[in-house]
ZAMARGU-4260 file (C-alpha; in steps of 0.2 Angstrom, whole numbers, plus 5000, padded with zeros to 4 digits):
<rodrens>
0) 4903/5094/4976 | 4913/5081/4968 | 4909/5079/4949 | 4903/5063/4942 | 4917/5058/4931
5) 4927/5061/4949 | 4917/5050/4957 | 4918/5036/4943 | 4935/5035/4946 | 4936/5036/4965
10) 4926/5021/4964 | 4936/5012/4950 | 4950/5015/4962 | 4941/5008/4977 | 4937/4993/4967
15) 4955/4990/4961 | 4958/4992/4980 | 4946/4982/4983 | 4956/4968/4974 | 4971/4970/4979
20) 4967/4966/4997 | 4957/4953/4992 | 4972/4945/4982 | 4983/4949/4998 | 4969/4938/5011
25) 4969/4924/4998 | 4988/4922/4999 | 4988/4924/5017 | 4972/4915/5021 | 4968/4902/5009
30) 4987/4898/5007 | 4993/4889/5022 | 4979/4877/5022 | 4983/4871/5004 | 4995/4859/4995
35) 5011/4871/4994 | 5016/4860/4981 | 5004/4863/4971 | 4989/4877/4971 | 4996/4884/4987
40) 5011/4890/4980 | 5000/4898/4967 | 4989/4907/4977 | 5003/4913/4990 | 5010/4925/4975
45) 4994/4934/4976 | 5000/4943/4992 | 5014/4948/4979 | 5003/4952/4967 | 4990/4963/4978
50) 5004/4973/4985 | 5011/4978/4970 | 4993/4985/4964 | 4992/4993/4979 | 5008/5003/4976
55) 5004/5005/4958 | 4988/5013/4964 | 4997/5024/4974 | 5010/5031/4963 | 4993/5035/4953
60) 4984/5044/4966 | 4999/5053/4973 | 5005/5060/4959 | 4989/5066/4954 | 4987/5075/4975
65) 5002/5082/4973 | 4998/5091/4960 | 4988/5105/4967 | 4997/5105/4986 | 5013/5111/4994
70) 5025/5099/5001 | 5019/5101/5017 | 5001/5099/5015 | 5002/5085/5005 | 5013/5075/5017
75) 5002/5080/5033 | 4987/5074/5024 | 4995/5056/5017 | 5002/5055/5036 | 4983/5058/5044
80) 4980/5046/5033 | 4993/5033/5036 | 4997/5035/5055 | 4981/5034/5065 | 4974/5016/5059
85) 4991/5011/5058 | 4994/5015/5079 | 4980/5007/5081 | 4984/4990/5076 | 4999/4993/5084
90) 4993/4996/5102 | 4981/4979/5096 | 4997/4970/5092 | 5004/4977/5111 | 4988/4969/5118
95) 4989/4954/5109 | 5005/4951/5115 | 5000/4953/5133 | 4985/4943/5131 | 4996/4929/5126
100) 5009/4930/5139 | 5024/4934/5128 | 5039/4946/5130 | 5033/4963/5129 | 5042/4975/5116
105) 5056/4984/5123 | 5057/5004/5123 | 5069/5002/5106 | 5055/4992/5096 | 5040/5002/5105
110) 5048/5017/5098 | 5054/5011/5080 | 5037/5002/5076 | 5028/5017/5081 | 5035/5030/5070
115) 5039/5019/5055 | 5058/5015/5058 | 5060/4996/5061 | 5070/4994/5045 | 5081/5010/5049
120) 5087/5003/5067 | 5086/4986/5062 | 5070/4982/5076 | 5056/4970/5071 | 5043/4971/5066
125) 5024/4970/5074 | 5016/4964/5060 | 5024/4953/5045 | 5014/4966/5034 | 5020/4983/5039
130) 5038/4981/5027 | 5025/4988/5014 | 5022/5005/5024 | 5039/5005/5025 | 5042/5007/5007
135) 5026/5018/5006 | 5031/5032/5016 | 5046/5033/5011 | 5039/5037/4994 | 5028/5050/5001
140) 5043/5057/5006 | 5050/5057/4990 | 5036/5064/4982 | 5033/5078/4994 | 5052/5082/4991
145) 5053/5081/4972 | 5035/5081/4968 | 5034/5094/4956 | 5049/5089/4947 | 5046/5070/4946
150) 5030/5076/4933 | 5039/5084/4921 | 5053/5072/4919 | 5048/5056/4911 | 5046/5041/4924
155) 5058/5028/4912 | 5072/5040/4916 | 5068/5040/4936 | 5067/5020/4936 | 5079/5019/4925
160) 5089/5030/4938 | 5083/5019/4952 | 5087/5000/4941 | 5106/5008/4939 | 5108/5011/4959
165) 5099/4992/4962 | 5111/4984/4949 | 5126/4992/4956 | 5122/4986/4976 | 5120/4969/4968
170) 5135/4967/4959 | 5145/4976/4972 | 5138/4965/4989 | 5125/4952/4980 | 5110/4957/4981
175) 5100/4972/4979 | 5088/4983/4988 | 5070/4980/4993 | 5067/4998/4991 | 5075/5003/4976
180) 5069/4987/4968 | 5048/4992/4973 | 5050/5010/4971 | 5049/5009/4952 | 5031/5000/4956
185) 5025/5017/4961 | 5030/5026/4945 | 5020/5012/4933 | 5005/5023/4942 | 5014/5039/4939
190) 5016/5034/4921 | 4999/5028/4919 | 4993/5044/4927 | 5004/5057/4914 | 4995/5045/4902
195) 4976/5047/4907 | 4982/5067/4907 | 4988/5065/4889 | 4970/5058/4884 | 4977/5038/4884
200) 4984/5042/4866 | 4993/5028/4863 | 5009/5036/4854 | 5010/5045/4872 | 5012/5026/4880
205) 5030/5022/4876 | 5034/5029/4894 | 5023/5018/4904 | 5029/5003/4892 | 5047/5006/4897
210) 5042/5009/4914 | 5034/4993/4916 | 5048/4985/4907 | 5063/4992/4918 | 5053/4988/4933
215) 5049/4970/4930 | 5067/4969/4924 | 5074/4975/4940 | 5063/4963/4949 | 5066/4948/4940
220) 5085/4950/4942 | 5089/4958/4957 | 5073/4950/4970 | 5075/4935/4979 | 5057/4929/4984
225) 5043/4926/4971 | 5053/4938/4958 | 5045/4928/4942 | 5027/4929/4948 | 5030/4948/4955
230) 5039/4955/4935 | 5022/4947/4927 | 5009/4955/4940 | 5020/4972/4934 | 5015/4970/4918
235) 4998/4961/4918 | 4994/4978/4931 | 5001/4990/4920 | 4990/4983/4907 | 4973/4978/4915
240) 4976/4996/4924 | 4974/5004/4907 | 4959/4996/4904 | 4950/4997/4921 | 4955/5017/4920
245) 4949/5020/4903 | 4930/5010/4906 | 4930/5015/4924 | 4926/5000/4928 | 4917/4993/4947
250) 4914/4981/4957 | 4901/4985/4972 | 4908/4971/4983 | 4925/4976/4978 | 4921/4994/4981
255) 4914/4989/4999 | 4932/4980/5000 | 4942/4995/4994 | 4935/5007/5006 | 4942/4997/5022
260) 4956/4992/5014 | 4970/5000/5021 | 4963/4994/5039 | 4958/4976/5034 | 4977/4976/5027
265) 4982/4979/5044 | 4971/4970/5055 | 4969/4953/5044 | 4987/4948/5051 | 4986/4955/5068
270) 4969/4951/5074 | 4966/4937/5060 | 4979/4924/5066 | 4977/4928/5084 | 4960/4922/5083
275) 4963/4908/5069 | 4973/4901/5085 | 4963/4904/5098 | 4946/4899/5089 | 4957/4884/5084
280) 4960/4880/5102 | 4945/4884/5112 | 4934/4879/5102 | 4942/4860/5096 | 4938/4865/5077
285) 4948/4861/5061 | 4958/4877/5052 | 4945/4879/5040 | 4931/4881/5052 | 4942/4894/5063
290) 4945/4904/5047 | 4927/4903/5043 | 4923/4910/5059 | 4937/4924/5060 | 4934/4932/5044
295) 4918/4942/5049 | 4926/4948/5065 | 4943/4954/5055 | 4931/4961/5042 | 4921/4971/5055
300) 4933/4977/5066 | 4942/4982/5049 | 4926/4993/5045 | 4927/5001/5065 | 4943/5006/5062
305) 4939/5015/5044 | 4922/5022/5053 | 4931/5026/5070 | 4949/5030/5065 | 4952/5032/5050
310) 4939/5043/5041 | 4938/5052/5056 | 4957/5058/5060 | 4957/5063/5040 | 4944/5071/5042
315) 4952/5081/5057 | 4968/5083/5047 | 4958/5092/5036 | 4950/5102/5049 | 4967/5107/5057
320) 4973/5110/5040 | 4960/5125/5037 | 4962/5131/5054 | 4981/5136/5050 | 4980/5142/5032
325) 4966/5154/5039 | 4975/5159/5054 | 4990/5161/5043 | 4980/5171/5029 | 4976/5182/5045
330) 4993/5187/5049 | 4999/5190/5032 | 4983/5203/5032 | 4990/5209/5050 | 5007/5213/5045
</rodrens>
């Protein structure tokens, strides 16, 4: 039974979820159909500004489930959690495609999109969203490797690790990397976690102060895109993310939001503008009436896949997961 000061906090997180998608549909949404000049440039770097909640998020939570598991159980369970609504927007994106009478993928990009190596192989891309994952698992990866180490060094020193590589690739080939210069986003939640453990004592928060300021460093120096809007969401999130935590503050519509959040992330490209166009079209309506009209069909297919896909397949992970420490246990007692 999950305690209550547990559950208060799932919740604040689902609600910071919550708005980090909804920052992410207002760039991608609302956006295009404004003056860029003006507010439309504005509200495209909330897509900037959501993403990097999410990963703060994550560095958060991650840190904290890593704790108690091995490497392996704690990288089956983030990859039942990652994989199975991610297949199945791209087997939409496969139909979409079809539907529409375009090329189909070849073998190469079939096989790259499906396990998460488009930027490794150099493949595109079936969603203009999916770079994120990219990062994401990546820091799975790194967490499920040095997991139990990272904790117990301070994060500055890490990202301070991580700015010193990034400064060296720019100054050696002009520009820096995409992934070194997000992964210190992770660790203003892996700061911000060490610091909720230490009680939020406030001489304990000169680590996630030097974090924050390294990262948004990094950013405003060595990113090309939206680098001055993404360095102050760092910090404004490092700061609003103390106070949320600390009240445990929430949203019920935000919560609503956070639940389905990973699915609407992936389906509000794929599906959304597939049917902005095709509403758009058959229909003979203006943009705004297409988007009107779209957004419940994105947000309810978003809430199938979290009903149908997602909760289900963790729940299975889980499931499986218990099946092989018990069959396990039994042949340690065998032998």
């Amino acid at each position: 039974m999950v305690d209550p000061a547990q559950k208060s906090r799932i919740a604040t997180l689902d609600s910071l979820r919550g708005l980090a998608i909804l920052l992410v549909l207002l760039a991608h949404y609302l956006a295009p159909r404004l003056d860029y000049s003006g507010p439309g440039y504005l509200v495209s770097t909330f897509g900037g500004g959501g993403v990097l909640l999410f990963f703060i998020l994550s560095g958060y939570l991650i840190t904290k489930t890593r704790q108690n598991l091995d490497a392996g159980t704690f990288l089956a369970r983030r990859l039942w959690k990652l994989f199975p609504a991610y297949l199945g927007a791209c087997f939409l994106a496969i139909f979409l495609i079809y539907l529409t009478g375009k090329s189909l993928p070849s073998l190469r990009e079939l096989a790259c999109n499906f396990t998460m190596t488009q930027d490794v192989f150099g493949q595109p891309m079936f969603s203009t969203v999916f770079w994120t994952l990219l990062i994401e698992i990546k820091f799975y990866f790194l967490m499920a490797l040095f997991g139990t180490l990272i904790p117990m060094i301070p994060s500055s020193v890490v990202v301070l690790f991580f700015f010193s590589c990034n400064a060296l690739l720019y100054f050696t080939y002009g520009r820096g990397s995409n992934l070194l210069g997000f992964f210190p986003v992770f660790f203003i939640g892996v700061a911000m976690y060490r610091l909720e453990s230490k009680g939020w004592k406030i001489k304990e928060s000169w680590d996630l102060i030097a974090v924050t300021f390294l990262t948004s460093t990094g950013i405003l120096l060595f990113q090309i895109e939206n680098h001055i809007s993404n360095a102050i969401f760092c910090i404004l999130w490092a700061a609003i993310g103390i106070l949320v935590m600390k009240l445990k503050w929430q949203s019920v519509l935000l919560n609503k939001l956070g639940k389905i959040s990973y699915s609407l992330y992936l389906y509000h490209t794929i599906l959304g503008y597939f049917l902005f166009n095709w509403i758009r079209l058959y229909f003979h309506v203006n943009s705004w009436v297409a988007l009107v009209l779209a957004i419940p069909i994105v947000l309810l297919a978003s809430n199938l896949s979290f009903c149908i896909v997602e909760s289900p397949c963790v729940s299975l992970g889980r499931h499986m997961e218990g099946s092989w420490k018990a069959r396990k246990n039994k042949q340690c007692i065998i032998s």
